[in-house]
N, CA, C and O atoms as CSV, one atom per row, in Angstrom:
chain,resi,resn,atom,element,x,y,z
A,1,UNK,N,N,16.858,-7.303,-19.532
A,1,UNK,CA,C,17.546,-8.434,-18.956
A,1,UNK,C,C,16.719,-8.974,-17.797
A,1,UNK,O,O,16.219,-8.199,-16.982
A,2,UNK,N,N,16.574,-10.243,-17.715
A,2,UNK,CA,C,15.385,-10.790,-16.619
A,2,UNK,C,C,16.700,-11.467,-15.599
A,2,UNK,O,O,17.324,-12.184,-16.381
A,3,UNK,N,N,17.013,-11.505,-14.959
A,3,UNK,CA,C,17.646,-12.202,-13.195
A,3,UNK,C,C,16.504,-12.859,-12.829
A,3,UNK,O,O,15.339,-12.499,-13.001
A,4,UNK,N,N,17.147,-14.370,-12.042
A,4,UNK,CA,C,15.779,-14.825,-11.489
A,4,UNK,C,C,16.317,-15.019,-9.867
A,4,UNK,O,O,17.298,-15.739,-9.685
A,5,UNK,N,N,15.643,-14.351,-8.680
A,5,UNK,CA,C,15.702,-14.566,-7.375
A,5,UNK,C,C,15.349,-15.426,-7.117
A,5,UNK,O,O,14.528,-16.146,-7.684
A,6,UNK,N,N,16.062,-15.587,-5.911
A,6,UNK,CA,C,15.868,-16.754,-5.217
A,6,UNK,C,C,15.037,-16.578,-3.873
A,6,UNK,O,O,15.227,-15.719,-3.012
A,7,UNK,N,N,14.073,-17.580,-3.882
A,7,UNK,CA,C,13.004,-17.710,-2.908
A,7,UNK,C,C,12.947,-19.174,-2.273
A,7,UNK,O,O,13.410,-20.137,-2.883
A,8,UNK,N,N,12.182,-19.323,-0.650
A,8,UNK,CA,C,12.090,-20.304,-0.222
A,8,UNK,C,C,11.103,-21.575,-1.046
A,8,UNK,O,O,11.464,-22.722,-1.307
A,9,UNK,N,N,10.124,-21.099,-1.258
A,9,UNK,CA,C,9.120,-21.926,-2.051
A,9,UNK,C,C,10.046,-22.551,-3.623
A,9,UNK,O,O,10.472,-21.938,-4.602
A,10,UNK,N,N,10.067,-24.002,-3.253
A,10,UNK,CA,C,10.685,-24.054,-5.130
A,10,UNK,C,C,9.138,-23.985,-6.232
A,10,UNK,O,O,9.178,-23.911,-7.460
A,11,UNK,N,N,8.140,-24.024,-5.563
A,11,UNK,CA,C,6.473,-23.412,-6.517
A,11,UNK,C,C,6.895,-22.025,-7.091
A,11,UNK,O,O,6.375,-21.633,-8.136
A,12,UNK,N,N,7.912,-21.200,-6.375
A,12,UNK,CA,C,7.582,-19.734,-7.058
A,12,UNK,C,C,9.204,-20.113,-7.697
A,12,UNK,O,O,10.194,-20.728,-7.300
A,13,UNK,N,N,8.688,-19.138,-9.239
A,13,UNK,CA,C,9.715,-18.397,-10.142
A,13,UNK,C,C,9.654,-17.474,-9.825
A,13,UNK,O,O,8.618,-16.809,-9.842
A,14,UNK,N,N,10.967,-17.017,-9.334
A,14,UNK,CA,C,11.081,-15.346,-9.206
A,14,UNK,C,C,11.485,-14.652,-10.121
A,14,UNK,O,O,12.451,-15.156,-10.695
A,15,UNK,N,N,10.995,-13.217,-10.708
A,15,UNK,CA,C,12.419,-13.575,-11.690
A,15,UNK,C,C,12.742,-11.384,-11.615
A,15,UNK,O,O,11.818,-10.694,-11.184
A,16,UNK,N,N,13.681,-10.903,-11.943
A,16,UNK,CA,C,13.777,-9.617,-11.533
A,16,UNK,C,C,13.985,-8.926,-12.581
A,16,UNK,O,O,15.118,-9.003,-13.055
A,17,UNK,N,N,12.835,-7.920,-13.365
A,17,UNK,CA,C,13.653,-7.403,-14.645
A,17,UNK,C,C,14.634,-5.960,-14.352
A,17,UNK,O,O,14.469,-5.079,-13.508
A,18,UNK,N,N,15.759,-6.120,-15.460
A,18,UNK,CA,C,16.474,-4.589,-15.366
A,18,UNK,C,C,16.614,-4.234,-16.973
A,18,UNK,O,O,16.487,-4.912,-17.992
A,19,UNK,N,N,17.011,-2.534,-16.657
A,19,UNK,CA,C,16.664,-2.328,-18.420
A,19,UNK,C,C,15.168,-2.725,-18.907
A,19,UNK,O,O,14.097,-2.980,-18.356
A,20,UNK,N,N,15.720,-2.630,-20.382
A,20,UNK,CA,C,14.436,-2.719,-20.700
A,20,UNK,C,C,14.462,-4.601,-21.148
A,20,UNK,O,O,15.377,-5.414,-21.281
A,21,UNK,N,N,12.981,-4.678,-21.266
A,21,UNK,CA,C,12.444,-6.149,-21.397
A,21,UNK,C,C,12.318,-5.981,-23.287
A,21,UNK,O,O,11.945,-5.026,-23.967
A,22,UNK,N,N,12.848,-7.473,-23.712
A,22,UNK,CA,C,12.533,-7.429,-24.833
A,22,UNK,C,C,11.662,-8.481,-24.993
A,22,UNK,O,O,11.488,-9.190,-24.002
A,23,UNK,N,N,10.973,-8.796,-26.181
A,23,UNK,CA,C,10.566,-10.305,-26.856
A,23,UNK,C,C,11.410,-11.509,-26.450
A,23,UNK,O,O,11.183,-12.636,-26.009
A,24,UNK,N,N,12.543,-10.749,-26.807
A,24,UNK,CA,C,13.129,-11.582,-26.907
A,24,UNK,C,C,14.420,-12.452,-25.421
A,24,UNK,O,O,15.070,-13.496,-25.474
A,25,UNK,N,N,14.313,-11.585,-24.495
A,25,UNK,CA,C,13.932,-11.992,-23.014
A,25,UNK,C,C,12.673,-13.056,-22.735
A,25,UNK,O,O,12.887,-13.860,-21.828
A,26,UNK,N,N,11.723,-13.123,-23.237
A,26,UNK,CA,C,10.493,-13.962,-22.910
A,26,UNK,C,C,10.686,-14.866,-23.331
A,26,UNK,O,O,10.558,-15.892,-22.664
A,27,UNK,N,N,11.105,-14.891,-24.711
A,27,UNK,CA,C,11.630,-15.958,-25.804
A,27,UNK,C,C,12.378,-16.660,-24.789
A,27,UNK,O,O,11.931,-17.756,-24.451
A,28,UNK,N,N,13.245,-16.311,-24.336
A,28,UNK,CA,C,14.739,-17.145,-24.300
A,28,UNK,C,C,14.578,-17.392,-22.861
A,28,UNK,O,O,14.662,-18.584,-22.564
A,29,UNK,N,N,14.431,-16.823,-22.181
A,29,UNK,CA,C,14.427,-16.515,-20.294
A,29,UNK,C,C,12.689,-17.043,-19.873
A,29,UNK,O,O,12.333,-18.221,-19.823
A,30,UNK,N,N,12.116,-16.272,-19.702
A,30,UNK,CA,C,10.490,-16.137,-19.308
A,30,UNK,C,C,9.990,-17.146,-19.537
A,30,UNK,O,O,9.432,-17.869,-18.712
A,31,UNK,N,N,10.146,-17.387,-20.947
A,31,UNK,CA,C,8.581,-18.841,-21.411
A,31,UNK,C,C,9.393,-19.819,-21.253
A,31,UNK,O,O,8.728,-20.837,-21.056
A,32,UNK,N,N,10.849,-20.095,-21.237
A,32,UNK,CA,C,11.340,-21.618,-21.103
A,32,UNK,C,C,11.302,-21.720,-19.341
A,32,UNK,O,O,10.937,-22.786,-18.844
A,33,UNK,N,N,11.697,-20.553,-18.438
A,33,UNK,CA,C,11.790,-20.799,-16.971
A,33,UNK,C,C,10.409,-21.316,-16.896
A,33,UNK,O,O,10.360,-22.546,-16.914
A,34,UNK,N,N,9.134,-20.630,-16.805
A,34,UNK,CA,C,7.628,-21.173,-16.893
A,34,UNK,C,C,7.332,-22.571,-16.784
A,34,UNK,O,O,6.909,-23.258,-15.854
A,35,UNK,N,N,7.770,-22.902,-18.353
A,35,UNK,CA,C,7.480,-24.190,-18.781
A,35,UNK,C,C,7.980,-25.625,-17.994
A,35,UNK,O,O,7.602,-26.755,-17.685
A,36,UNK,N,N,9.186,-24.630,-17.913
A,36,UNK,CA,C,10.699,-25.731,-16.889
A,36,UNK,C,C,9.580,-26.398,-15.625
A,36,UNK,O,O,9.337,-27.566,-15.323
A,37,UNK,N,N,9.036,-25.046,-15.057
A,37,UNK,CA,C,8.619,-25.389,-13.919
A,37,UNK,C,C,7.387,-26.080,-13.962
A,37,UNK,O,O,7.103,-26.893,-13.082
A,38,UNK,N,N,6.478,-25.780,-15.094
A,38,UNK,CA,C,5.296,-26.754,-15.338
A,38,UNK,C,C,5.949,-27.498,-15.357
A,38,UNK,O,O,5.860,-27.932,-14.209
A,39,UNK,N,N,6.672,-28.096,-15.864
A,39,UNK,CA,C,6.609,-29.533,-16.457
A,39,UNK,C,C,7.318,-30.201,-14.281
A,39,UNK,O,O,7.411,-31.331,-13.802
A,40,UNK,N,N,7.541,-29.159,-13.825
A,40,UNK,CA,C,7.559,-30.096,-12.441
A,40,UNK,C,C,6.749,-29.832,-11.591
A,40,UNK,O,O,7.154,-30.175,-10.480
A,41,UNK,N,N,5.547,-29.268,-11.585
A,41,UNK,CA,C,4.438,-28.863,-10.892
A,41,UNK,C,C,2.941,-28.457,-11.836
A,41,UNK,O,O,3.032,-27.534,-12.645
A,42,UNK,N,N,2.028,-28.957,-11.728
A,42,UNK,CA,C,1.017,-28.997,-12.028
A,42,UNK,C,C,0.928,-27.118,-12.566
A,42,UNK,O,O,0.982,-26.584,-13.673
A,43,UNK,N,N,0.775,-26.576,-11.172
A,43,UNK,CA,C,0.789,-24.863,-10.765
A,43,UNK,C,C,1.870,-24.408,-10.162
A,43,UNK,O,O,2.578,-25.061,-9.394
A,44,UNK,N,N,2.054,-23.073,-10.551
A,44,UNK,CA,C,3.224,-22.779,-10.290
A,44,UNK,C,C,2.878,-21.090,-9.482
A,44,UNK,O,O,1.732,-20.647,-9.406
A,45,UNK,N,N,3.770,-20.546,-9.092
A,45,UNK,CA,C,3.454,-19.376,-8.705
A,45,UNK,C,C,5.051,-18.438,-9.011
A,45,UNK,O,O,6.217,-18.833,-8.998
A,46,UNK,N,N,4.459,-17.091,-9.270
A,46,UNK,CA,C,5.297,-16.464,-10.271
A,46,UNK,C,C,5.525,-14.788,-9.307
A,46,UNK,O,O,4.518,-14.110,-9.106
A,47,UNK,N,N,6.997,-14.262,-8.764
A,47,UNK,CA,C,6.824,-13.257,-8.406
A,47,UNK,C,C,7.627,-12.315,-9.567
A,47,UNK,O,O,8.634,-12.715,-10.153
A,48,UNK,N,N,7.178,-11.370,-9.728
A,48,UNK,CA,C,7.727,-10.232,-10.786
A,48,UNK,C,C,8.029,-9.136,-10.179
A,48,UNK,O,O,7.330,-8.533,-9.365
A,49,UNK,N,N,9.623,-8.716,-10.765
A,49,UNK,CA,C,10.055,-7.265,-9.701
A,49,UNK,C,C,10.428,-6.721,-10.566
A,49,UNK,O,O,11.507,-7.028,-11.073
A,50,UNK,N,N,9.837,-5.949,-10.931
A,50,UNK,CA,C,9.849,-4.361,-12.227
A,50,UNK,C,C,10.168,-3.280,-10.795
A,50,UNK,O,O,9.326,-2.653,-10.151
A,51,UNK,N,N,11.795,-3.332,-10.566
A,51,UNK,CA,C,12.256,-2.563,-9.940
A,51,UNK,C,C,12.763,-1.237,-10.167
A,51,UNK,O,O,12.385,-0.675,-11.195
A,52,UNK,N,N,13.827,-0.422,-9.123
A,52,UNK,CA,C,14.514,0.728,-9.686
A,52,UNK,C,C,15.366,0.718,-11.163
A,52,UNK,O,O,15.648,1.624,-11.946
A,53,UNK,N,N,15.614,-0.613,-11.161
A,53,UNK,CA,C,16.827,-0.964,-12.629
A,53,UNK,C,C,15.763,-1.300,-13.811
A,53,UNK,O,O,15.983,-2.201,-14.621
A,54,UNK,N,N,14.938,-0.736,-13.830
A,54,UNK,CA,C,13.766,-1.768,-14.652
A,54,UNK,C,C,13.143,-0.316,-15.566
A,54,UNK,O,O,12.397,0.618,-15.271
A,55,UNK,N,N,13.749,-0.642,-16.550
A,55,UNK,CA,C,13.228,0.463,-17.565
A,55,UNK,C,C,12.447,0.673,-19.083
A,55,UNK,O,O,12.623,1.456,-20.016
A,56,UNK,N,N,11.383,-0.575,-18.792
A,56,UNK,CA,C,10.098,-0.682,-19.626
A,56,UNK,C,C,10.189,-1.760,-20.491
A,56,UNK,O,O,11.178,-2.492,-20.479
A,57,UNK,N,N,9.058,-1.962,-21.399
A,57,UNK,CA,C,9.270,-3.094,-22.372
A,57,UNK,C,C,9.402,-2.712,-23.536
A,57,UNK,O,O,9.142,-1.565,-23.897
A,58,UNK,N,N,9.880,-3.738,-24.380
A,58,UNK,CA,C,9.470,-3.181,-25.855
A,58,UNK,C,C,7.810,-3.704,-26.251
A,58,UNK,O,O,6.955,-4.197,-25.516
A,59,UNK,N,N,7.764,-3.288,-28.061
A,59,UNK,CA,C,6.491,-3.825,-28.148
A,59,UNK,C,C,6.572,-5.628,-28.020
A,59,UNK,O,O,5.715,-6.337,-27.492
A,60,UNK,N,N,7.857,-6.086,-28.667
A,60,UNK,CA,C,7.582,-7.239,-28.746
A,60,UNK,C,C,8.122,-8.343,-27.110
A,60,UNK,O,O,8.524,-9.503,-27.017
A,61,UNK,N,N,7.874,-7.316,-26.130
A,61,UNK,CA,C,7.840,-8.118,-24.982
A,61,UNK,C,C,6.569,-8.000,-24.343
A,61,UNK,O,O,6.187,-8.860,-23.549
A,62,UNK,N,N,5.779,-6.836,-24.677
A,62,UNK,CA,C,4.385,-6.550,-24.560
A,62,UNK,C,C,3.679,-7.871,-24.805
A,62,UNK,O,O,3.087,-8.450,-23.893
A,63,UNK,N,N,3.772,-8.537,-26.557
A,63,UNK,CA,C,2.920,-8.881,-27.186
A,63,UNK,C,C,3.251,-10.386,-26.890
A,63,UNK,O,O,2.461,-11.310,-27.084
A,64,UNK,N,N,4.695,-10.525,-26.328
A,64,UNK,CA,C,4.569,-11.880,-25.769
A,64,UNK,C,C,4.120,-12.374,-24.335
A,64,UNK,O,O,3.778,-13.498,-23.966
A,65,UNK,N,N,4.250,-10.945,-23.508
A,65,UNK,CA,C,3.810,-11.738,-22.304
A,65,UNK,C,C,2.239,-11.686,-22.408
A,65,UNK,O,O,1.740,-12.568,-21.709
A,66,UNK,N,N,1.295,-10.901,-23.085
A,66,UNK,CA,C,0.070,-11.193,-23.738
A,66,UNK,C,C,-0.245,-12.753,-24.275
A,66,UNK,O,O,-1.137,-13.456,-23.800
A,67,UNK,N,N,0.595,-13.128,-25.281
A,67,UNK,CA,C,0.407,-14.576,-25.448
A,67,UNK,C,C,0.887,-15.633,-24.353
A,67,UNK,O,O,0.206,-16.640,-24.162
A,68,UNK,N,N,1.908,-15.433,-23.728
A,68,UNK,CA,C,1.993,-15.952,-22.845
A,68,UNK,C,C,1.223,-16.307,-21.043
A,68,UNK,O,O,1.446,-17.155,-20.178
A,69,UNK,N,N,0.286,-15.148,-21.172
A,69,UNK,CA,C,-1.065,-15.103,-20.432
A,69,UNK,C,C,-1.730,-16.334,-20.592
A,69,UNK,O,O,-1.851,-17.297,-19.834
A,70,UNK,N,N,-2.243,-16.048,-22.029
A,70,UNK,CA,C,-3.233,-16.614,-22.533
A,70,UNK,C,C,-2.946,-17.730,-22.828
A,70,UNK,O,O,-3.952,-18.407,-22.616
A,71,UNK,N,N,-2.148,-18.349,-23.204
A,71,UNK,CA,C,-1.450,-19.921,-23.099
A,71,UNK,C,C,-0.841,-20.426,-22.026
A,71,UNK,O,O,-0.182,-21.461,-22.128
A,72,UNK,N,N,-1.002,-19.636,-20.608
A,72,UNK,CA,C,-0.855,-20.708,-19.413
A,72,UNK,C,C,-1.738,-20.058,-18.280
A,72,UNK,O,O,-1.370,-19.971,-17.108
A,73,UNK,N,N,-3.334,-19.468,-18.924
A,73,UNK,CA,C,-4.384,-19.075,-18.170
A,73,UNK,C,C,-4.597,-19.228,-16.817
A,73,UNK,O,O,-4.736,-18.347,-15.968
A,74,UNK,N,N,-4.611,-20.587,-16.676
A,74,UNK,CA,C,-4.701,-21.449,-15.157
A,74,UNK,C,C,-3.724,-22.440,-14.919
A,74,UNK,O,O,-3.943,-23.588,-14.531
A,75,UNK,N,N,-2.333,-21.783,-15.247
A,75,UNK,CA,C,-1.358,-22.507,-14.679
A,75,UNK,C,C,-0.598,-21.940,-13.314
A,75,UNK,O,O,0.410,-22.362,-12.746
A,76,UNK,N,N,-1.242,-21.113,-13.088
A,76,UNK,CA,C,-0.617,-20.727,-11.956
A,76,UNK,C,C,-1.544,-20.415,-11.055
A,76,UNK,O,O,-2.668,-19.976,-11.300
A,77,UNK,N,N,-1.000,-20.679,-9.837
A,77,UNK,CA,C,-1.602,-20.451,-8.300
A,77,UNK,C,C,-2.204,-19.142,-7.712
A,77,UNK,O,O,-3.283,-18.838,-7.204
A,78,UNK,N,N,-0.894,-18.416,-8.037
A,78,UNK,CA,C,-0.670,-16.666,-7.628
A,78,UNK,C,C,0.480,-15.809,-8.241
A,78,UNK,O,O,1.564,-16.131,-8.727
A,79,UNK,N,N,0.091,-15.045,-8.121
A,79,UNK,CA,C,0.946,-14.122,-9.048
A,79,UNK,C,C,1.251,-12.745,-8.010
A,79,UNK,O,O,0.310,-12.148,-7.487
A,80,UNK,N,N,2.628,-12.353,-7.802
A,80,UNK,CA,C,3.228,-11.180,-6.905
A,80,UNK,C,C,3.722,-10.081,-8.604
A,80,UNK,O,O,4.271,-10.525,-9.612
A,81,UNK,N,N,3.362,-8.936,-8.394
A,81,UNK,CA,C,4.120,-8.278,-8.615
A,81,UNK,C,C,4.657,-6.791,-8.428
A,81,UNK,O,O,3.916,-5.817,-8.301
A,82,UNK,N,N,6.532,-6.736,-8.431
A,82,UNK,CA,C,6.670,-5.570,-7.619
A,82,UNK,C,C,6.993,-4.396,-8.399
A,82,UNK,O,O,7.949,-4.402,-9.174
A,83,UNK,N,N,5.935,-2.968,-8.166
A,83,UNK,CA,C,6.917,-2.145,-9.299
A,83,UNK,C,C,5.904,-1.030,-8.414
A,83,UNK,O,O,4.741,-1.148,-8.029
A,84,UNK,N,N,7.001,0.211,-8.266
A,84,UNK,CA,C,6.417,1.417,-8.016
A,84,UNK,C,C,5.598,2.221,-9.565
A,84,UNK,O,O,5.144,3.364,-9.498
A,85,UNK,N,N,5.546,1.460,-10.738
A,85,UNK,CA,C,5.234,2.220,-11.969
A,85,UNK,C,C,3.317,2.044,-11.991
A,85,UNK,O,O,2.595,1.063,-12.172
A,86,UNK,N,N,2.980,3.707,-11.676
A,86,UNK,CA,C,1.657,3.418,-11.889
A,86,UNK,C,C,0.522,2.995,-12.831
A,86,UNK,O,O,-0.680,2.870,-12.598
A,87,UNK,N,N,1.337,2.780,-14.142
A,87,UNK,CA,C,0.452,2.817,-15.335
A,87,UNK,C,C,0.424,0.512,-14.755
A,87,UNK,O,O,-0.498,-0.302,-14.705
A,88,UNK,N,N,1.404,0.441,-14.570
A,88,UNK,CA,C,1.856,-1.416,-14.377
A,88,UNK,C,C,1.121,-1.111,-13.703
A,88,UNK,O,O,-0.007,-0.965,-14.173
A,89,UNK,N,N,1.370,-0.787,-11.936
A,89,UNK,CA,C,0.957,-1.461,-11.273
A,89,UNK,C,C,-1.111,-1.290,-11.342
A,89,UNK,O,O,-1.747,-1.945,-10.517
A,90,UNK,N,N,-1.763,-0.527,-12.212
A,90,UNK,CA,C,-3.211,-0.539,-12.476
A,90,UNK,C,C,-3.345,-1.754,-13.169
A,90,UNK,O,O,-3.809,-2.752,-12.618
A,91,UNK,N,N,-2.870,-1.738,-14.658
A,91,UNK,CA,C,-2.968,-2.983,-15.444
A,91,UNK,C,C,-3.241,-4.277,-14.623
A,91,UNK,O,O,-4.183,-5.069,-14.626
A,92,UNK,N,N,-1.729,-4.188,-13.708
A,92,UNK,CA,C,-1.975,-5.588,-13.332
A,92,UNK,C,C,-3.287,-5.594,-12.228
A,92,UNK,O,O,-3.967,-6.601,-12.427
A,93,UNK,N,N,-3.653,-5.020,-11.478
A,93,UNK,CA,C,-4.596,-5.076,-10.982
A,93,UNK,C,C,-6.040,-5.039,-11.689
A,93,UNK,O,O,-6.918,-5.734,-11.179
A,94,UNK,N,N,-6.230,-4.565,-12.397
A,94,UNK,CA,C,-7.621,-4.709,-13.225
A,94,UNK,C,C,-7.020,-5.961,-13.847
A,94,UNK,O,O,-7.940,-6.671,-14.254
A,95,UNK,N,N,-5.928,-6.455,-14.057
A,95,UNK,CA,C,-6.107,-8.020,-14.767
A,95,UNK,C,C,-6.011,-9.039,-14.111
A,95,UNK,O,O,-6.187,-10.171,-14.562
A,96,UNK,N,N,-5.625,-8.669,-12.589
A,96,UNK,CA,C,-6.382,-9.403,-11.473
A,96,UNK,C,C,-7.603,-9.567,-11.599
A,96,UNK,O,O,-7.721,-10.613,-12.237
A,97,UNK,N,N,-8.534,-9.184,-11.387
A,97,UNK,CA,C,-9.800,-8.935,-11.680
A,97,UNK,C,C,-10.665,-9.934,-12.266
A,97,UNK,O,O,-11.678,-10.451,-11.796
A,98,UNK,N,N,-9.794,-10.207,-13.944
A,98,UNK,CA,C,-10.536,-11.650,-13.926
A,98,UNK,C,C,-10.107,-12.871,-14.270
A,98,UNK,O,O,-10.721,-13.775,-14.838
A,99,UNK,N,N,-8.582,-12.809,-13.733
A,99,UNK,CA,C,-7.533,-13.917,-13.878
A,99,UNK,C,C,-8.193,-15.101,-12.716
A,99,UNK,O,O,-8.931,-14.583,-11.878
A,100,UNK,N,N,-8.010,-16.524,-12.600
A,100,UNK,CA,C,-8.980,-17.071,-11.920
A,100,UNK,C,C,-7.460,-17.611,-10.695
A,100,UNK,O,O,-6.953,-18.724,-10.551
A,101,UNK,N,N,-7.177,-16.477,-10.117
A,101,UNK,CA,C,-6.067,-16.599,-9.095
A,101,UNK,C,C,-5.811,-15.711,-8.847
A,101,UNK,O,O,-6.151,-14.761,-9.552
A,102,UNK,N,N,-5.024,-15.530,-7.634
A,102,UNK,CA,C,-4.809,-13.681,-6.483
A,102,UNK,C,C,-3.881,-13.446,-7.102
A,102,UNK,O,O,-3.008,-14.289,-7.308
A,103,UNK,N,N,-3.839,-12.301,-7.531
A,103,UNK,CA,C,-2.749,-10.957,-7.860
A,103,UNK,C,C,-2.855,-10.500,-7.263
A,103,UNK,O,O,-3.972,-10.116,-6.916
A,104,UNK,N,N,-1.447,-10.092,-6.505
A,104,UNK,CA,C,-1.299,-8.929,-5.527
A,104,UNK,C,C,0.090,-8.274,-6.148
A,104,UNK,O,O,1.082,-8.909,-6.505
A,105,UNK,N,N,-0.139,-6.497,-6.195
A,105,UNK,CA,C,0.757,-5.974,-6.367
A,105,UNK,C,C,1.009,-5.034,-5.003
A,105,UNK,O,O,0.273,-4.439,-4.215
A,106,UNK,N,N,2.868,-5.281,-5.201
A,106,UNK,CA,C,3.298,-4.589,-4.107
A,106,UNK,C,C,4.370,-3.507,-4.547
A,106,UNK,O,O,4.762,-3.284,-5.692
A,107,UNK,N,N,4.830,-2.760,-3.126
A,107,UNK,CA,C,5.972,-1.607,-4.006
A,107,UNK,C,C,7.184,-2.063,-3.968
A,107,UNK,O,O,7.333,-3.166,-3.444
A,108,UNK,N,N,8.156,-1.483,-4.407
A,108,UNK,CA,C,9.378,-1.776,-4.744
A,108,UNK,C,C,9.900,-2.100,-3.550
A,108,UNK,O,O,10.512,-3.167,-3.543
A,109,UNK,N,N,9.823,-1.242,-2.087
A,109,UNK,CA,C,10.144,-1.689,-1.279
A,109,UNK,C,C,9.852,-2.317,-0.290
A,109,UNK,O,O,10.350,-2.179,0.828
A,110,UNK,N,N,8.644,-3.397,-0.760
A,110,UNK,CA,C,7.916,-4.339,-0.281
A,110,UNK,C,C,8.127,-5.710,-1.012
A,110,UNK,O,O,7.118,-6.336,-1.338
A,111,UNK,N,N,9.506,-6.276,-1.324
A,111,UNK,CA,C,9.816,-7.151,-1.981
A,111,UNK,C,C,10.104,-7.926,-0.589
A,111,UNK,O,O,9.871,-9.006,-1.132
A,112,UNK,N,N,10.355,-8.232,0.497
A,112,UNK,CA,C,10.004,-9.014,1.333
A,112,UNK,C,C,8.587,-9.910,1.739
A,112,UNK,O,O,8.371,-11.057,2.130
A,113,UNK,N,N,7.780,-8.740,1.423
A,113,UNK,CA,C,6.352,-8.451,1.522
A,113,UNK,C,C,5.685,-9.820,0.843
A,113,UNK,O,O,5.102,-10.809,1.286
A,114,UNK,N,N,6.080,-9.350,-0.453
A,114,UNK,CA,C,5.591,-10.110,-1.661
A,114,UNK,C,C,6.304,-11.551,-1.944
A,114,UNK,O,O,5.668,-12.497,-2.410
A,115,UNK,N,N,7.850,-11.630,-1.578
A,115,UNK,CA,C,8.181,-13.015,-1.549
A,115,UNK,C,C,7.418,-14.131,-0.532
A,115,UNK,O,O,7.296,-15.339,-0.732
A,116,UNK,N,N,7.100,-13.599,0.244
A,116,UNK,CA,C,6.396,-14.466,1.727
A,116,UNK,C,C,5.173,-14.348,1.093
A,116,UNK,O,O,4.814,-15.371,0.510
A,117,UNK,N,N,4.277,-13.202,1.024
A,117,UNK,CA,C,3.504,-13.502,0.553
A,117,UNK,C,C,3.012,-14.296,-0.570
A,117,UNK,O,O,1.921,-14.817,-0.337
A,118,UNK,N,N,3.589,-14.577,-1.912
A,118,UNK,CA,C,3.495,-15.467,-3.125
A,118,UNK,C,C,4.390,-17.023,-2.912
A,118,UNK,O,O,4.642,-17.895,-3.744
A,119,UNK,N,N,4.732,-16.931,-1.420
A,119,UNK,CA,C,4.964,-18.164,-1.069
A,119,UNK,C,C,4.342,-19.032,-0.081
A,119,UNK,O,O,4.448,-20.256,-0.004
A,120,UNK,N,N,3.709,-18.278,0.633
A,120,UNK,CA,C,2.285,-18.900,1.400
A,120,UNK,C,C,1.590,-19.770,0.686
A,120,UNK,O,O,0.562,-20.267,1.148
């Protein structure tokens, strides 16, 4: 189930997963919020909180936020995301690496941290 927080910046989608993430969450929630917001900003900036309630993906939420990478490459500004899970929080950092915008990952209880920060 994806929740989307609320932040000062209307540039950032926040959005908070609990349970587990499906395909079909991305489907319905993820790629239409995205798009919503392209279509009112050029770039957008995106914070992600894979919190305490947040209990993994399936394959087919894997394989969409993969396509969903790759079909909005350089649509975004910056990217926050929050999760104490170490296998995530590496990924996303080595895919910082050669995304052409700052990823910063923070911990679960640095979601203050990361809203200010991905709203700068």
């Amino acid at each position: 189930m994806i929740n989307f927080l609320t932040v000062k910046n209307d540039l950032v989608l926040a959005l908070d997963a609990e349970g587990r993430v499906t395909g079909d969450d991305y489907q319905s929630v993820i790629i239409p919020a995205i798009e919503t917001k392209l279509r009112q900003y050029k770039k957008i900036r995106l914070l992600y909180e894979l919190g305490n309630h947040f209990s993994g993906f399936d394959l087919n939420a894997v394989w969409e936020d993969l396509k969903l990478g790759l079909n909005h490459w350089a649509d975004f500004e910056k990217i926050a995301l929050v999760s104490d899970i170490k296998w995530i929080r590496m990924v996303t950092k080595l895919m910082g690496l050669i995304l052409p915008y700052p990823v910063e990952v923070f911990h679960n209880n640095q979601l203050s941290q990361a809203q200010e920060w991905v709203s700068c």
